[in-house]
C-alpha positions in Angstrom: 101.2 88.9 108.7 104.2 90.8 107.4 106.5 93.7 108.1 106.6 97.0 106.2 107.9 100.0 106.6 105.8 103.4 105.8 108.5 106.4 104.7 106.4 109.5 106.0 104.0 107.5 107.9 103.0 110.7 110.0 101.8 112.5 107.4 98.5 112.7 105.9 98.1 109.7 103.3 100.6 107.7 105.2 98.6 107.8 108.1 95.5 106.2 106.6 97.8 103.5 104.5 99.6 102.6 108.4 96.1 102.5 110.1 94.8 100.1 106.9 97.7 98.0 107.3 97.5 97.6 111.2 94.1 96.9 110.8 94.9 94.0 108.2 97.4 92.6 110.5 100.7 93.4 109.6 103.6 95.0 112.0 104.4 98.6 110.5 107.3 100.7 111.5 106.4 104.6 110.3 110.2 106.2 109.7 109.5 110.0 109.3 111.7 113.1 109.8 108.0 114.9 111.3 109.0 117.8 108.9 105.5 118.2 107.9 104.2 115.2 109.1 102.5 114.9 113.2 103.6 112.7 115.7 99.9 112.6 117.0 99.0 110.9 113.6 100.8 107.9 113.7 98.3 105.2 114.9 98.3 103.5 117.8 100.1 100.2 117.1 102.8 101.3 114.6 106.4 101.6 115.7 107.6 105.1 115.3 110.9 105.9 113.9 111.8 109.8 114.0 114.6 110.1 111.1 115.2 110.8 107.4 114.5 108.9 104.1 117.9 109.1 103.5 118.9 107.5 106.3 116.7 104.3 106.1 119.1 101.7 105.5 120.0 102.1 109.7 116.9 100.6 110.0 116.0 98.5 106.8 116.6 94.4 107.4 115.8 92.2 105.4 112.9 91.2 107.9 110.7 93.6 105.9 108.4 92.1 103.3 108.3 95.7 101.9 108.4 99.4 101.6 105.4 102.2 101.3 107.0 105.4 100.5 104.9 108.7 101.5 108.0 111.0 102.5 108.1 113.8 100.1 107.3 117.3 100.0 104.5 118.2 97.7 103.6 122.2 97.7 103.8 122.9 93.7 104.4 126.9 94.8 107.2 125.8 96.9 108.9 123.7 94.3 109.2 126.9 91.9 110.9 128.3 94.4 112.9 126.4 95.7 113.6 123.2 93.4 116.8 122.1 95.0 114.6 121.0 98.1 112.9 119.0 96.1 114.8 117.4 94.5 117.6 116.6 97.2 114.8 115.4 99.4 112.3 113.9 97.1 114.5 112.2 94.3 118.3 112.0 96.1 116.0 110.9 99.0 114.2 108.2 97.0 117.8 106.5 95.3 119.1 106.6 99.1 116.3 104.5 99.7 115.9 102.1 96.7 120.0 101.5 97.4 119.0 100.9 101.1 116.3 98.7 99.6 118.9 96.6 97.8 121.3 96.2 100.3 119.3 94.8 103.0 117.3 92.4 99.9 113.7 94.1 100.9 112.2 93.7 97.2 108.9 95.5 97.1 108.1 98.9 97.1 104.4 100.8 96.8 105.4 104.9 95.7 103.3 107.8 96.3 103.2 109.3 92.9 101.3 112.2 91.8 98.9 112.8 89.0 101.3 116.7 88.2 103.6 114.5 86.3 101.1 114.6 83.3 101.6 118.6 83.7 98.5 120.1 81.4 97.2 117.2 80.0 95.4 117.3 76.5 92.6 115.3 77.5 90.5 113.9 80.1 90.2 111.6 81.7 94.0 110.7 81.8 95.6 107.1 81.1 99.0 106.3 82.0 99.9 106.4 78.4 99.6 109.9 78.2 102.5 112.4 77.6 104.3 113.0 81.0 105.3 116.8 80.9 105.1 118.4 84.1 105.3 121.6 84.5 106.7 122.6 88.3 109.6 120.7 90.0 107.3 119.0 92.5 105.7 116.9 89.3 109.6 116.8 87.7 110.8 115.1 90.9 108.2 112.3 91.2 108.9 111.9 87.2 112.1 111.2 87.9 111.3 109.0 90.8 109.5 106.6 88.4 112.0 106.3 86.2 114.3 105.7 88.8 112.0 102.6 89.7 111.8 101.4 86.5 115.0 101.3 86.2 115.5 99.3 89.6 113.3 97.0 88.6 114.9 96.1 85.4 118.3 95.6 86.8 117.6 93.9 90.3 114.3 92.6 90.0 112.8 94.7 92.3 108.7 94.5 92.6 107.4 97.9 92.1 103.9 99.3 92.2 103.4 103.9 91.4 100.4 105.0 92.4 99.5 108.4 90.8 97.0 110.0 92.7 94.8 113.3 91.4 92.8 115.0 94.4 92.8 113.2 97.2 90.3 114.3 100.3 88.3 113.4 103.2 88.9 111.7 106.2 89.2 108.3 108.0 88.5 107.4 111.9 90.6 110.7 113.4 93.3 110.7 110.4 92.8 113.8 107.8 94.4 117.1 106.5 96.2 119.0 108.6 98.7 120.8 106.0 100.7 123.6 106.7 100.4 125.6 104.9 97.3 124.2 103.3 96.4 124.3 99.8 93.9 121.6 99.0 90.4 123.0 98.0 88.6 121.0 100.2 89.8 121.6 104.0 90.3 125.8 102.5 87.3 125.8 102.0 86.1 124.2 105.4 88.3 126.7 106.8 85.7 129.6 105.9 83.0 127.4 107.0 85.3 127.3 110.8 85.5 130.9 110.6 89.5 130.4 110.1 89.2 131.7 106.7 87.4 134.8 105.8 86.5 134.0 102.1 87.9 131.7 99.4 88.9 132.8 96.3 88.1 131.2 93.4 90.8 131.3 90.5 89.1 132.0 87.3 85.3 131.6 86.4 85.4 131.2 82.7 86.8 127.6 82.0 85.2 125.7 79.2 83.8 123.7 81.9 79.8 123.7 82.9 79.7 126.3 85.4 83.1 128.0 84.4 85.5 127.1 86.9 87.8 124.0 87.3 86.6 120.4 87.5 88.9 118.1 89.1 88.6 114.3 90.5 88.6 113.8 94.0 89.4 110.5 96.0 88.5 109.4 99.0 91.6 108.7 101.6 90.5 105.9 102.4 89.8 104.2 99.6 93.1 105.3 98.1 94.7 103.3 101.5 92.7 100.4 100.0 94.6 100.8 96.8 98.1 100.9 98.3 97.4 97.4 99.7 96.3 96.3 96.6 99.3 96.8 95.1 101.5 95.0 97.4 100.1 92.1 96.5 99.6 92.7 92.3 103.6 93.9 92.6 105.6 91.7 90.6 109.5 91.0 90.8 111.3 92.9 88.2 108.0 95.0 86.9 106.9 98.6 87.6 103.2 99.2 87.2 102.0 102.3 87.3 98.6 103.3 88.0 95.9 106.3 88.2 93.8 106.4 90.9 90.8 108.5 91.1 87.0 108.5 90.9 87.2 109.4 87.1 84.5 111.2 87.4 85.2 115.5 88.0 83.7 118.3 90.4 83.7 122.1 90.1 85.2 124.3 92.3 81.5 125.7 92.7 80.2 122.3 93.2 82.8 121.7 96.5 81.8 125.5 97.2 78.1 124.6 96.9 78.4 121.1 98.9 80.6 122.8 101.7 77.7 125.2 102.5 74.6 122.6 102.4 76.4 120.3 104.8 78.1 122.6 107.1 75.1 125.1 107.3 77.6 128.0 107.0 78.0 130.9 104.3 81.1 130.4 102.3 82.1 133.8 100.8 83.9 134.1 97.2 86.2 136.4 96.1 86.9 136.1 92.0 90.4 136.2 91.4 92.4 136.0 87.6 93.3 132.0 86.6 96.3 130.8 87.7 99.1 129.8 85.3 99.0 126.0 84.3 95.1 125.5 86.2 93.9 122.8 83.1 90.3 123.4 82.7 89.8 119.8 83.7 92.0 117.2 85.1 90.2 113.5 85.9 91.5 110.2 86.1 90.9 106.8 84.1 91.6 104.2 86.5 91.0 101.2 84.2 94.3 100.0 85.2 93.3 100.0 88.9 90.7 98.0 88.3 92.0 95.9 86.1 95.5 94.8 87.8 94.8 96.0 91.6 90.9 94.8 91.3 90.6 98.4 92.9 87.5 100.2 92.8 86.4 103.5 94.7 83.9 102.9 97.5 83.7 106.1 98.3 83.0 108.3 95.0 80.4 110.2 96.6 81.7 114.4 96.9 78.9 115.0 99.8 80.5 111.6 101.4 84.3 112.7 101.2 83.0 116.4 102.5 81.3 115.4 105.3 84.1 113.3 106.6 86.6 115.8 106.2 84.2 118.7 108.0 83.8 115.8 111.0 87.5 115.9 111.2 88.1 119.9 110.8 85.7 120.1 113.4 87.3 117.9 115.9 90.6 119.8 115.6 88.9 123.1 115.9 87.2 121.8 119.1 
């Protein structure tokens, strides 16, 4: 059994990752300012800490075996307009923590990274190797973020493991989206099925893709949890490994559309609307590394799986 702390613990991801590592055994203190994250979604178990990244050397000792960091804001429209939040509370707040890291000698760190650093990738599915060139702040910050780890690592030796996700979705035993505002496909699209939504418009219909709108790679929640333990134990002192994690294997907007409505039983309507700057045609993951350095693979691949657990948890809020 160890002790970690979980940096934005109340939020969506960092939920699941809190309620996997409870459930392994460990002691897990959740530090979270509950700027978008939910008090109410902080399992039962965890210690709960209401304050800032930047502030997490008033609670780091070096007691802790290590350091899952979730606390960032991630709305790509928001970070176009308004970058300096972003990157005061997503990088500034990362080297606060990484210098609260070294002062109280806690040496591991898992980070929630993002697939946007590869911006509009040329091809699919995408390897760490790939150009990094995103193209908002929100993918600029968690850039930087890495480098900033790398860096760490080099100098004093910390043990680092990035994971970058692509979609992530579904649910896990009363812990799922519950964004505001939302802008994930999945639970928008739920949100018509509710009646909460009217209609959900689909942004361009004329990809090169199969059916003409965008494929993308969706992960289960829970099996990216599994992951995040993974990688405490494959980090290594004075390496940063980064990693892709996803299904490598894409679905269509149409395709969630299509799934949404056989397993809910309700009409989902579309409205077409023009593509949106930067929407790739098609952005999936290779997560060879996963496998091959975590010994992580997706349980959980299925889309009517991932949907059905997410509708289960819209419905309970809803009720």
């Amino acid at each position: 059994m160890s002790r970690y702390l979980v940096t934005g613990g109340a939020g969506y991801i960092g939920s699941v990752v809190t309620h996997h590592l409870l459930s392994a055994g460990h002691e897990v203190t959740v530090l979270d300012n509950l700027s978008t994250g939910f008090r109410a979604a902080v399992p039962e178990g965890a210690d709960f800490i209401e304050g800032d990244v930047r502030e997490a050397a008033d609670w780091l000792d070096p007691t802790y075996a290590g350091v899952l960091h979730f606390a960032a804001f991630s709305q790509v429209g928001e970070s176009v307009q308004h970058p300096e939040k972003y990157w005061e509370n997503n990088t500034a707040g990362t080297m606060a923590l990484l210098a609260a890291m070294r002062s109280h000698q806690v040496r591991t760190l898992v980070f929630s990274s993002t697939a946007a650093v590869y911006g509009e990738p040329a091809r699919t599915p995408v390897t760490e190797t790939d150009p990094t060139t995103p193209t908002n702040p929100y993918g600029a910050t968690k850039l930087a973020v890495d480098h900033m780890i790398s860096g760490e690592a080099a100098a004093h030796g910390l043990a680092a493991v990035s994971l970058r996700y692509f979609n992530v979705a579904g649910a896990y035993r009363g812990f799922g989206e519950r964004h505001d505002p939302e802008s994930h496909l999945i639970p928008l699209v739920l949100g018509v099925a509710l009646g909460t939504r009217a209609s959900i418009s689909v942004y361009g219909d004329d990809y090169p893709t199969p059916d003409g709108t965008c494929v993308r790679d969706y992960i289960h929640v829970a099996d990216l949890a599994e992951a995040h333990l993974l990688a405490l134990g494959a980090a290594a002192p004075g390496e940063h490994l980064i990693c892709n994690l996803g299904n490598g294997q894409g679905f269509s907007v149409r395709e969630v559309i299509d799934a949404v409505r056989e397993i809910t039983g309700h009409p989902v309507p579309v409205v077409p609307a023009p593509r949106r700057p930067g929407d790739p045609a098609a952005l999936v993951a290779s997560a060879t590394l996963a496998r091959e350095r975590l010994g992580w693979t997706p349980k959980r691949s299925d889309l009517t799986g991932i949907i059905t657990d997410a509708w289960e948890f819209a419905r309970g809020r809803a009720s």
